[in-house]
C-alpha positions as CSV (number, residue, x, y, z in Angstrom):
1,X,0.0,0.0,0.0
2,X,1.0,3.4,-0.6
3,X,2.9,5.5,1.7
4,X,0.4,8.5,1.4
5,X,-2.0,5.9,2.6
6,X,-0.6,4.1,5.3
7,X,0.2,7.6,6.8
8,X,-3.2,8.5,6.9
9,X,-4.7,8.5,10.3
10,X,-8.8,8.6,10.3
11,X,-11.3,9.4,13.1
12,X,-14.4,6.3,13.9
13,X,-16.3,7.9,11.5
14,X,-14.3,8.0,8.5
15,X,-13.3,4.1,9.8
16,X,-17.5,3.5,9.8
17,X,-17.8,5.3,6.1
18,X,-14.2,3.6,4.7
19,X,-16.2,0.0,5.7
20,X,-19.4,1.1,4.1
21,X,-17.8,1.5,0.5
22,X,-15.9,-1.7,1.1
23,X,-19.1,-3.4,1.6
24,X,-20.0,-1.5,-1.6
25,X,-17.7,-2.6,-3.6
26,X,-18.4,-6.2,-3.0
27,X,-21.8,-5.7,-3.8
28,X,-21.1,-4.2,-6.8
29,X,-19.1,-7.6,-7.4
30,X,-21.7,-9.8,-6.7
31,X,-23.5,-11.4,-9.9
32,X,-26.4,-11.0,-7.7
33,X,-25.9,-6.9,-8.3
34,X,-27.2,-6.5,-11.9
35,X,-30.3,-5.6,-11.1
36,X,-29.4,-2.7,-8.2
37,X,-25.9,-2.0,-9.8
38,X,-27.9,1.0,-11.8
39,X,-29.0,2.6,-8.2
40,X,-25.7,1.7,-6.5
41,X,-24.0,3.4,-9.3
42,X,-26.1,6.5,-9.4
43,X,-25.8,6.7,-5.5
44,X,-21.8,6.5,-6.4
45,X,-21.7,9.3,-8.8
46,X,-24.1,11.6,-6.8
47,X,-21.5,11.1,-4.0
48,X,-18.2,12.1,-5.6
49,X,-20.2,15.2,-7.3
50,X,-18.5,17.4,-4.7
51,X,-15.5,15.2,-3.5
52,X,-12.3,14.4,-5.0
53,X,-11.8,10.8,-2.7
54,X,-14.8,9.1,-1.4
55,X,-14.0,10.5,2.2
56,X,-13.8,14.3,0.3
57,X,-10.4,14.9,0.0
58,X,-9.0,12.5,1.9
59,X,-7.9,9.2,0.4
60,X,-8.2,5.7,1.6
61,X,-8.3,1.9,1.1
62,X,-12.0,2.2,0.0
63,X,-10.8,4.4,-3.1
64,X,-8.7,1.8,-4.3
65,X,-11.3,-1.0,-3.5
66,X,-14.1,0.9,-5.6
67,X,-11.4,1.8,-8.4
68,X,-10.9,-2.0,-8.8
69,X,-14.0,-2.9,-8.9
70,X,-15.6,-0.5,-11.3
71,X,-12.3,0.2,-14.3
72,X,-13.1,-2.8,-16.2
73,X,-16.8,-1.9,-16.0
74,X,-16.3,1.6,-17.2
75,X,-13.5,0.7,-19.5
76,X,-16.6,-1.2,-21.5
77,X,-18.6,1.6,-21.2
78,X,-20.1,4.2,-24.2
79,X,-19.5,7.6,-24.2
80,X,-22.4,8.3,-23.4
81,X,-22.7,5.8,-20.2
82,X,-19.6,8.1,-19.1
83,X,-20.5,11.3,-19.5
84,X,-24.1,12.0,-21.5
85,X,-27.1,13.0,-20.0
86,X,-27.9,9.8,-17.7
87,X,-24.2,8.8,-17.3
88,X,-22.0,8.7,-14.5
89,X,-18.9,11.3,-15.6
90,X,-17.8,11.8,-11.3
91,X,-17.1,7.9,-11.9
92,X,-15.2,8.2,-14.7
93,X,-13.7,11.2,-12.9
94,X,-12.8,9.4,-9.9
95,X,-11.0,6.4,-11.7
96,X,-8.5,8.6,-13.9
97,X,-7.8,9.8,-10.5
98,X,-7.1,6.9,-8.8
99,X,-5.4,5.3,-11.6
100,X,-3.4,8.4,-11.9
101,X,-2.1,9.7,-8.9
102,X,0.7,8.3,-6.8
103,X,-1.6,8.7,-3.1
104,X,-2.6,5.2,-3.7
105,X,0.5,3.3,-5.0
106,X,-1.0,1.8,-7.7
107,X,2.0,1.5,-10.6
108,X,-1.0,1.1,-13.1
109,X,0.4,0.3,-16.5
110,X,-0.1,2.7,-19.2
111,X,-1.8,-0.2,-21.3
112,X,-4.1,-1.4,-18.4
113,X,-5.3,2.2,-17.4
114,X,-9.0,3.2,-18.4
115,X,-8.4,5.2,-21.2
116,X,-10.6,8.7,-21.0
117,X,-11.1,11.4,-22.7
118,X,-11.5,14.9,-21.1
119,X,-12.4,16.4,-23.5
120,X,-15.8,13.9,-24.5
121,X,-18.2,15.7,-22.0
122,X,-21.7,14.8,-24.1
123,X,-23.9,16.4,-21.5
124,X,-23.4,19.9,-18.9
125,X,-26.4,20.1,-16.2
126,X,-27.9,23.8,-16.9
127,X,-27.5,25.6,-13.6
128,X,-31.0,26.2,-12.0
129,X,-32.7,29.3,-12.0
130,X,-33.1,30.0,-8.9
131,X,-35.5,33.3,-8.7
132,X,-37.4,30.9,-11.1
133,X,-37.6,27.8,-9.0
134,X,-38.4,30.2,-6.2
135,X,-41.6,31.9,-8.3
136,X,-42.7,28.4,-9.6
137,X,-43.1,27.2,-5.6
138,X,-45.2,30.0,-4.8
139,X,-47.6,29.9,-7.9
140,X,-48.0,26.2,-6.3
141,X,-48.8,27.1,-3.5
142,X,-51.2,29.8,-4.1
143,X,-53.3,27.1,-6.3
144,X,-52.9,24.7,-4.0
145,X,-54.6,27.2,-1.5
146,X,-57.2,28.2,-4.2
147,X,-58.1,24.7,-4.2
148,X,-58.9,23.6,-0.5
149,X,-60.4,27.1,-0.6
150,X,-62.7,26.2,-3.5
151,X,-63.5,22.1,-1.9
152,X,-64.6,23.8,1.6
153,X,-68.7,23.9,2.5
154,X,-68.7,25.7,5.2
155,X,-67.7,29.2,3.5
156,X,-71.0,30.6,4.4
157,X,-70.2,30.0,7.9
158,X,-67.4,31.5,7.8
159,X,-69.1,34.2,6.6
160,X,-71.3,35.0,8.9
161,X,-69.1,34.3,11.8
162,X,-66.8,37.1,10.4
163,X,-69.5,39.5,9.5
164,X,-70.6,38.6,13.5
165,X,-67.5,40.0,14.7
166,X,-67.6,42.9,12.8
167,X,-70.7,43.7,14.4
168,X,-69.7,43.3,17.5
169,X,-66.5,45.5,17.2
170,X,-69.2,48.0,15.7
171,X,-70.9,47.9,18.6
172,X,-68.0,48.6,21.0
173,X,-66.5,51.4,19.0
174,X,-70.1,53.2,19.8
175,X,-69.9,52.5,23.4
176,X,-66.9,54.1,24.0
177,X,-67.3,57.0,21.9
178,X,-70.3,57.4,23.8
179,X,-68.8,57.2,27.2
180,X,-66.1,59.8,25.6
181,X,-68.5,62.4,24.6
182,X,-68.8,64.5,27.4
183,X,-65.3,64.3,28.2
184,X,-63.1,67.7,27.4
185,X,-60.8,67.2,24.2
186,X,-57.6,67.3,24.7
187,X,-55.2,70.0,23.2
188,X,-53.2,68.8,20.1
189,X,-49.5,69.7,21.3
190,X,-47.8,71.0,18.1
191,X,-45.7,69.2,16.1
192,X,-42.2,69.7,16.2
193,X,-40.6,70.6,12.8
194,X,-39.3,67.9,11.0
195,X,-35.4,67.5,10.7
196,X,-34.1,68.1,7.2
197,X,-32.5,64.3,6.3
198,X,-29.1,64.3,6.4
199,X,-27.4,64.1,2.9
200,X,-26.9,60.3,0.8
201,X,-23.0,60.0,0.8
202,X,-21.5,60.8,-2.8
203,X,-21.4,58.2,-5.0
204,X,-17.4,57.0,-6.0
205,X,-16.3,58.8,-8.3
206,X,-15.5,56.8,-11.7
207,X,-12.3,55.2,-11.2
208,X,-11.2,51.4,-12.6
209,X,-11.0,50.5,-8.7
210,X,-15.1,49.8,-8.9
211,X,-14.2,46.7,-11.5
212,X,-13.9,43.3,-8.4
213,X,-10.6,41.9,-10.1
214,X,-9.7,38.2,-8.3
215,X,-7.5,35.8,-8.6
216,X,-9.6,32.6,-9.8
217,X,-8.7,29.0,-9.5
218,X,-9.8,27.2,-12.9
219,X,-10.7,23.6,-11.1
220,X,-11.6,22.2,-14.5
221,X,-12.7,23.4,-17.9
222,X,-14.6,21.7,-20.9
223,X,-15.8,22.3,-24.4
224,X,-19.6,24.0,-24.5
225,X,-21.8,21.3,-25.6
226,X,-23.6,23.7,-28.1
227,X,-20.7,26.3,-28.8
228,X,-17.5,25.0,-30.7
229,X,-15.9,28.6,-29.7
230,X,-16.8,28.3,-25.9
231,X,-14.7,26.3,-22.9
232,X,-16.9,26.4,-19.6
233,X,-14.9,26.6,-16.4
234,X,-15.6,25.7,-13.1
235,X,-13.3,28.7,-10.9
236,X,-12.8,29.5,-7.8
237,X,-12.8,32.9,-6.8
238,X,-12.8,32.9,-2.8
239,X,-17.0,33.6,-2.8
240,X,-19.6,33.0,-0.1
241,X,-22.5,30.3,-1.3
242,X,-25.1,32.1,-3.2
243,X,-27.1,31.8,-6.3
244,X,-24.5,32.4,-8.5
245,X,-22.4,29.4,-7.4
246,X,-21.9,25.9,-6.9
247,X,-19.2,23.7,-5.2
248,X,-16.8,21.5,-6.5
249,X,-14.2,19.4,-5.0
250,X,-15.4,21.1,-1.6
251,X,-14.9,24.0,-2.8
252,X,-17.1,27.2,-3.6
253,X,-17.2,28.0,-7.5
254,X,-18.8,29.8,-10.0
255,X,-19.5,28.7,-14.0
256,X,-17.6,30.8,-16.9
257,X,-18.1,30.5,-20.2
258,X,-15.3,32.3,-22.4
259,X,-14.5,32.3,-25.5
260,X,-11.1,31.0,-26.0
261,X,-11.9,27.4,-27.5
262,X,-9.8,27.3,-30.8
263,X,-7.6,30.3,-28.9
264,X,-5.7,28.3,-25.6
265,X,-5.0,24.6,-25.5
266,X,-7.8,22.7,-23.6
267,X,-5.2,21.4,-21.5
268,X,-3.7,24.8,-20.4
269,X,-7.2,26.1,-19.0
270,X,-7.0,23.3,-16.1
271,X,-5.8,23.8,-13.2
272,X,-4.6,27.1,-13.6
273,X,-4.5,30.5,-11.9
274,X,-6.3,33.4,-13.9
275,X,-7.6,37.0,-13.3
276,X,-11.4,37.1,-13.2
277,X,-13.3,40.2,-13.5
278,X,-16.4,39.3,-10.9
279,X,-18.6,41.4,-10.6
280,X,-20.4,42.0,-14.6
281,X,-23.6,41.1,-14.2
282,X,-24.3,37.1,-15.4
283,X,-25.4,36.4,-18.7
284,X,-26.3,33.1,-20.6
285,X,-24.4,32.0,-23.5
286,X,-25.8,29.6,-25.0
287,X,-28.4,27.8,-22.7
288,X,-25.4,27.8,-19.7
289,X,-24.8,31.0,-17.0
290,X,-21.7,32.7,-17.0
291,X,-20.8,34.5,-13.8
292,X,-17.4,36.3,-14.3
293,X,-15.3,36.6,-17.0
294,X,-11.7,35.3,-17.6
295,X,-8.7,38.5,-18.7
296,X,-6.6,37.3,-21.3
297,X,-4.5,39.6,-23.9
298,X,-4.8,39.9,-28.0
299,X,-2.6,42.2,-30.3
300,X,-3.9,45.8,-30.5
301,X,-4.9,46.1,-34.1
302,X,-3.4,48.4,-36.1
303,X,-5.2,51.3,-38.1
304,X,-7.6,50.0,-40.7
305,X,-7.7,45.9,-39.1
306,X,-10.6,44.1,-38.7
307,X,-10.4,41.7,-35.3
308,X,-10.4,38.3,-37.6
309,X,-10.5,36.6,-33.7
310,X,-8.1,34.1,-34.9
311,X,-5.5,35.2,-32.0
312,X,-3.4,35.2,-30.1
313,X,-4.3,35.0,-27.1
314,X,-2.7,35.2,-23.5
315,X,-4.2,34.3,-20.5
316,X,-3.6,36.6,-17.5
317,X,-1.6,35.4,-15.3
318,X,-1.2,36.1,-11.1
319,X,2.0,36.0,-9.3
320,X,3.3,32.3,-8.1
321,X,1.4,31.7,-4.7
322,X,-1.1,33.8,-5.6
323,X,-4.3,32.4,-3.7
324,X,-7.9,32.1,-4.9
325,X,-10.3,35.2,-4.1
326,X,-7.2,37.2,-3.6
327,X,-7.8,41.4,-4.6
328,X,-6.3,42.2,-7.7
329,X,-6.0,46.2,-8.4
330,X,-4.0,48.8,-10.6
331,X,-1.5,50.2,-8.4
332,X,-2.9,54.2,-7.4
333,X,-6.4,52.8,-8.5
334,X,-7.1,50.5,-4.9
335,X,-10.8,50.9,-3.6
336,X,-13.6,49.4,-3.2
337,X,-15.2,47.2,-6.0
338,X,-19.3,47.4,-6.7
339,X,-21.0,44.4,-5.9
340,X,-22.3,44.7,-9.6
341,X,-21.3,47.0,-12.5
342,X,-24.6,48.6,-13.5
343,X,-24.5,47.9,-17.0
344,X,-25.8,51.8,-17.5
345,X,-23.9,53.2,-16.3
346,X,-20.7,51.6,-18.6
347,X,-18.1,51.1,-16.0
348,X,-16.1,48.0,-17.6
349,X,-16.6,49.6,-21.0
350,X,-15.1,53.4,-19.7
351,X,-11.8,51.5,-18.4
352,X,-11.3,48.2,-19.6
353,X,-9.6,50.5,-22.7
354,X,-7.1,51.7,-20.8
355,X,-6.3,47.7,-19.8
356,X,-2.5,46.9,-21.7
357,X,0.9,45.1,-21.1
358,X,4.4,46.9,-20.9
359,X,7.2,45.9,-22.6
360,X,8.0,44.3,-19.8
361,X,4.9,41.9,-20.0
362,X,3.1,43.3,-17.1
363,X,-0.4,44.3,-17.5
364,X,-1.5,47.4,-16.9
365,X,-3.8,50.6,-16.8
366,X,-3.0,53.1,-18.6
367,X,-5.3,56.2,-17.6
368,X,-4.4,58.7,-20.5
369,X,-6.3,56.6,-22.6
370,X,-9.8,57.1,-20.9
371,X,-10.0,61.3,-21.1
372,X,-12.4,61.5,-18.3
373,X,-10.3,60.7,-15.4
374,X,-7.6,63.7,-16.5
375,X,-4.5,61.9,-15.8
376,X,-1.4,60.1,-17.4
377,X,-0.6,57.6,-14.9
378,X,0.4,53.9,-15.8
379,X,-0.5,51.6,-12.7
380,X,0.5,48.0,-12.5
381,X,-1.9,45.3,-12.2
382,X,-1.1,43.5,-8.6
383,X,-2.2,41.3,-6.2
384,X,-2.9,42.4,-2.6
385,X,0.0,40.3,-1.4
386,X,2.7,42.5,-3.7
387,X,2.9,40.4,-6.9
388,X,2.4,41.6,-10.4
389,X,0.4,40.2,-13.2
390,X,1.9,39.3,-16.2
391,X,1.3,37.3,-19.7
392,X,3.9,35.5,-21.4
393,X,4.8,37.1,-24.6
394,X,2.3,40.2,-26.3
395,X,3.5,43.5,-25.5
396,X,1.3,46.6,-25.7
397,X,-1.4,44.0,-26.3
398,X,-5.3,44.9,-25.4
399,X,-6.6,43.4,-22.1
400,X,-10.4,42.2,-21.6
């Protein structure tokens, strides 16, 4: 066994769950098992949805039992068994893993490892709309109401119980202005002037600081199903859960389509550190919701060119150690971001011209270009903990 494993120290609960997916994988052994392999199997993929190793992040014996026991079963299996609309892709996932990585000492041969394709996804689960989902609930409930409402025979009694106690409070209000008649009114005391309200604060003033720049995390990223031009990415970006996220791996994410497919390598989107601009306002590209958008450079076209978006194209990249959710800002431009760019009031498209690289591959802002702010300055694009953003090879290149 490996040594990442026998190092691995678990608490009685993790021992309990670590025996439960043993037991699993004999089941799943079993020729007995055909006819609940389907729900074992869908139980199985549900699981590693948000986990890495069975136990989250942890690995154990149990990931190496279930990896045996399932890669000649999904080495036989269709593309779209793996990853189309009723497959199991966090299986398929979770054996490249295992078969993979050196935490579980497997020496897998390259000619006995389940080959799989990253790039095959056949299906992508449309994020739910959740305002939508929210407004659908309460239209079912109201009719649901209207019904029992509608089913009920004694309404009239209802009725004129209510109409009842309306009397009665009638009755009651005349008694006591009765018994109030005689007595002397009292004086109204004069109202005291009302206080002028004190003034809103003033708004920012424009400035490229209101743009939420972040270092993002790109945990994995895969061809749009219905856009040969799009890659969707799964990034983390250091948010809060909320309705423009999802988790991954354990971790808090947000979906973002770009459109860089045919631009950057498949293989150089994963795993990677990126800028993200986070707060434009989310938008659907084709059927799938984008919440941020990826900075990467292209050459400044020249008087008279035509943008033939054939490239190239540079990602933005963060200083080494740079952590997801970490602020990114132009140096002499640090404030604090909107929550969202109002999309009248052009904020991204005043400043994002001003966005360039140096000779020196750093990206910049360079505030001569956008009139309204009156100044020449040339700021670097950093992170909060000192570094400065680069890209690999364009100079005086457009940044967006």
């Amino acid at each position: 066994m490996a040594a990442a494993l026998t190092s691995q120290s678990y608490t009685p609960t993790e021992e309990a769950e670590i025996q439960q997916w043993l037991t699993t994988s004999e089941r799943l052994k079993a020729p007995s098992a055909d006819s609940d392999r389907s729900s074992i199997l869908d139980t199985l993929n549900a699981h590693l949805s948000s986990r890495t190793t069975l136990l989250g992040a942890k690995p154990s014996k149990a990931d190496v039992a279930i990896y045996e026991t399932l890669a000649p079963l999904v080495a036989k299996w269709s593309p779209d068994e793996r990853t189309g609309e009723k497959g199991h892709p966090h299986i398929v996932r979770h054996v490249d893993f295992v078969q993979n990585s050196t935490l579980f000492g497997l020496d897998v041969k390259e000619d006995q490892k389940v080959a799989v394709d990253q790039d095959d996804v056949r299906y992508v689960k449309p994020p739910v709309d959740a305002k939508a989902e929210k407004e659908r609930l309460k239209k079912e409930k109201a009719a649901a109401a209207a019904a029992a409402a509608g089913s009920g025979n004694d309404a009239s009694l209802v009725d004129r119980t209510k109409e009842k106690v309306k009397e009665k409070v009638a009755e009651a209000k005349e008694t006591v202005a009765a018994a109030t008649s005689d007595k002397p009114k009292k004086e109204k005391k004069e109202k005291a002037p009302k206080q002028p309200k004190a003034p809103a604060p003033a708004a920012a003033p424009p400035s490229p600081a209101l743009i939420d720049l972040r270092v993002g995390h790109i945990l994995k990223a895969i061809n749009h199903p219905d856009a040969d031009s799009l890659f969707v990415s799964t990034i983390a970006m250091g948010d809060a859960p909320g309705e423009d996220t999802t988790e991954y791996e354990g971790q808090v994410c947000r979906t973002v389509c770009s459109g860089l497919n045919g631009l950057i390598p498949l293989e150089e989107m994963q795993g990677r550190k990126v800028v993200v601009v986070a707060n434009l306002k989310p938008v659907k590209m084709r059927g799938i919701k984008s919440c941020a958008m990826v900075l990467a450079a292209s050459p400044r076209l020249k008087e008279g060119e035509v943008d033939d978006h054939k490239g190239p194209v540079e990602l933005v990249s963060p200083p080494e150690g740079a952590k997801a959710g970490e602020k990114v800002f132009f140096e002499g431009w640090n404030g604090k971001p909107e929550g969202q760019l109002n999309p009248k009031k052009k904020i991204w498209e005043t400043f994002q011209p001003g966005f360039t690289t140096t000779e020196t591959l750093e990206v910049a802002f360079d505030a001569k270009v956008v009139e309204s702010l009156g100044k020449a300055d040339v700021g670097k694009l950093v992170t909060e903990s000192g570094g400065v953003c680069k890209v690999k090879s364009l100079t005086n290149a457009v940044v967006r």
